[in-house]
Each structure stands twice: as structure tokens, then as C-alpha cells.
C-alpha positions in Angstrom: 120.9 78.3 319.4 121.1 76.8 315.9 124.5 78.5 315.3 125.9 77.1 318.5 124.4 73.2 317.2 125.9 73.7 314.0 129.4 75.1 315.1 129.7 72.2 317.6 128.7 69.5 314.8 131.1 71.7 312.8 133.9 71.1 315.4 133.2 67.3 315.9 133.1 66.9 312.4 136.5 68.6 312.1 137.9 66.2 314.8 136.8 63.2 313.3 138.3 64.4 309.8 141.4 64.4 311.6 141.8 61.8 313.5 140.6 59.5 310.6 142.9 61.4 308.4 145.3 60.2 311.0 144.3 56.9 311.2 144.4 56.8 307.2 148.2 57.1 307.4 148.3 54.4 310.1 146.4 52.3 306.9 147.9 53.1 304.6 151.6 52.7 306.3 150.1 48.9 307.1 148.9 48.5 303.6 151.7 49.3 302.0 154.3 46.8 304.1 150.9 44.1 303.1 151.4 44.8 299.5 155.6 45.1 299.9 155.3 41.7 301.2 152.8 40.0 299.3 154.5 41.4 296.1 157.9 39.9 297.8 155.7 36.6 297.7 154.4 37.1 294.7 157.9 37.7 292.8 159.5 34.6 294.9 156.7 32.1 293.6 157.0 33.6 290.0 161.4 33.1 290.7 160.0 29.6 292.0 157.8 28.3 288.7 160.7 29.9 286.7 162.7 27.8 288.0 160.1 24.9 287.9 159.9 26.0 284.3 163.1 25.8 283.4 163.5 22.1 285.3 160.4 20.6 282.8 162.7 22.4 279.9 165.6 21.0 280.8 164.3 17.3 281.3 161.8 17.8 278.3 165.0 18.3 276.4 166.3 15.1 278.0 163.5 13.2 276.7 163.5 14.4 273.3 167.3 13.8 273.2 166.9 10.1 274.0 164.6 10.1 271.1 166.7 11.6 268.5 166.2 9.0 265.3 164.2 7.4 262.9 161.5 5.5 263.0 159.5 3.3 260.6 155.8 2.4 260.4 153.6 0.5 257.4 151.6 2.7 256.2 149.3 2.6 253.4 151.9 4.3 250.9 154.7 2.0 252.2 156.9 2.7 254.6 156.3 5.6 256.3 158.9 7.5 258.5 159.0 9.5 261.7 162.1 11.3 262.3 163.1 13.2 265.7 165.9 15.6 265.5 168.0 18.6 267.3 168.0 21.4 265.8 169.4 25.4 266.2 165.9 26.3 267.9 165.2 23.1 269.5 163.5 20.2 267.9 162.0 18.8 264.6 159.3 16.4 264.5 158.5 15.2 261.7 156.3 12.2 260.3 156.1 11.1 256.8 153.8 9.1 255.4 155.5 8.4 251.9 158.8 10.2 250.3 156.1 12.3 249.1 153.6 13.3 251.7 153.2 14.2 255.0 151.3 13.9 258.2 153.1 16.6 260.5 156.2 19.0 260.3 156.0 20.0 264.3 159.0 21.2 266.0 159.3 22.6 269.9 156.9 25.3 270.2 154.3 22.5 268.9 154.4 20.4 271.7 152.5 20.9 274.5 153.4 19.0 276.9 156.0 16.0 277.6 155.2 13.4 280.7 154.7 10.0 281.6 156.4 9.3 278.3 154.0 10.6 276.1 154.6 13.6 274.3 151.4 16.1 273.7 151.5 17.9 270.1 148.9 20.6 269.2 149.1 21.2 265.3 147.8 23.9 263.1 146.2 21.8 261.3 144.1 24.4 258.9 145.4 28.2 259.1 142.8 30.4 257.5 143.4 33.9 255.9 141.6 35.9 259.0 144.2 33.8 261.0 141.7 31.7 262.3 143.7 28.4 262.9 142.2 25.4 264.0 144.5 22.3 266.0 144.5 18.8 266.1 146.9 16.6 268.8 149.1 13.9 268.1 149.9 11.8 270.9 153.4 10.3 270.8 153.9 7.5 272.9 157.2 6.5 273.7 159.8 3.6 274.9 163.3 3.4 274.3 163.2 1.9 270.7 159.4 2.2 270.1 156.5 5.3 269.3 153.2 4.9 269.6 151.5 7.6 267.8 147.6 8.5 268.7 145.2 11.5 267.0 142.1 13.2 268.2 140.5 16.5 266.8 140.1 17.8 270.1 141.6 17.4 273.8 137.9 16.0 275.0 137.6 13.2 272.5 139.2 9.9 272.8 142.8 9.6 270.6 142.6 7.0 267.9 145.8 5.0 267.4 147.3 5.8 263.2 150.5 3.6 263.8 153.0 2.2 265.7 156.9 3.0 264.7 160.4 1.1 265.4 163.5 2.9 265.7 165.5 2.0 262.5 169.0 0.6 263.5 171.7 2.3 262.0 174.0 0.8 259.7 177.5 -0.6 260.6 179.9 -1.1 257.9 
């Protein structure tokens, strides 16, 4: 009698096995066109913020092109200077307080961020030998002939203004 109990639960565990092994294609088939197309999703919104990506390059560049020049501040050395440029890679930034010292040397892969026409810099301000690097931001706040340049220590704190610049005019002779 217990031979004829265990060779039936034997056989009904045989056909289950089957027909879930069965049913496991069926999932699997189903899973697979899921993950086809979420991965066809998933490469068009990657395609998408490339795209959106290269748009905020593109009218970043814009922006700093506008801004190309020098500008002059007081400072307590003088006259200090801040100078945008193009260069090979991208773009300089760089602000000097007299001939002979200097606030920031930043170029493109310093700035963070450019909207609302304010330009977010994050500089290394101290590298350490373990490569430990600690950043401060420089806010530059921009009109056509005019920069407005802010520091804070840290994104949380408030920016303190240091200056506000002037576009020099060019000479015409």
C-alpha cells in the first residue's frame, strides 16, 4: 500500500515538474521580450539625455563664447583681472588678482554647471599627496558686459560676493 502512495505522489510529482517546466519556458519566453523591450527603452532614454547632453554642451558653449574677454575688478593689489578664453580643449577661466597672484586657473571640466546666467565652478582648491582633494565654488554671475563673482566653501553654505568685474573695451586705434 505504501509503494502504491508513493508511486502515485511519485507520478504527480513528475507531472507537475513538467508542466511547470513547461510553463517556465512560457516565462521565460515573456521575460525575455520584458527585458528586450525595457532594454529598447532603456537605450532610447540614454540616446535621449545624450542628446539632451549634448544640447546643454552646445548652448553652454554658446554662453561661454559670448563671454570671451577681459574683465577688471579693484582689488586689494590693484586691478585685478578675469579673463575668459577659447581654447584647443574648451575654455580657460582664469582670475587674477595682481600680475603676480592668483585666485583661480579653471577651465571646462571645472565648471559644473552653466544656467540662468550663472556659471557654477567647483575648484580643487587643496590637492593632498593621498589625492585627497578638497573643492571650493565660485559663482560667476553674468550680463552682457558685466561678472558678478560669489565664493562659498561648500554647496550648503551661502556664496559671499569677492568682486564685481567690467568687461574692458578693447582699444581702437
Amino acid at each position: 500500500m505504501e509503494k502504491k502512495i508513493l508511486g502515485m505522489l511519485l507520478g504527480i510529482v513528475t507531472v507537475v515538474t513538467l508542466f511547470l517546466g513547461c510553463e517556465n519556458t512560457k516565462v521565460d519566453e515573456k521575460t525575455e521580450n520584458i527585458v528586450t523591450t525595457a532594454d529598447d527603452e532603456s537605450n532610447t532614454a540614454k540616446e535621449d539625455l545624450m542628446d539632451t547632453s549634448n544640447d546643454n554642451q552646445i548652448k553652454e558653449d554658446v554662453e561661454l563664447e559670448n563671454l570671451i574677454g577681459e574683465y577688471e575688478y579693484l582689488s586689494d593689489d590693484g586691478i585685478g583681472k578675469l579673463i575668459i578664453k577659447k581654447t584647443p580643449d574648451g575654455y580657460d577661466i582664469s582670475d587674477y588678482e595682481s600680475e603676480s597672484s592668483y585666485r583661480f586657473l579653471a577651465d571646462s571640466s571645472n565648471i559644473e554647471t552653466i544656467e540662468n546666467n550663472r556659471i557654477y565652478i567647483k575648484y580643487p582648491e587643496q590637492v593632498f599627496s593621498d589625492d585627497t582633494v578638497i573643492f571650493h565654488y565660485y559663482i560667476l554671475e553674468y550680463t552682457t558686459d558685466e561678472i558678478t563673482v560669489y565664493y562659498t566653501k561648500s554647496v550648503l553654505e551661502e556664496a559671499q560676493l569677492l568682486y564685481h568685474a567690467t568687461k574692458k573695451k578693447e582699444d581702437t586705434d
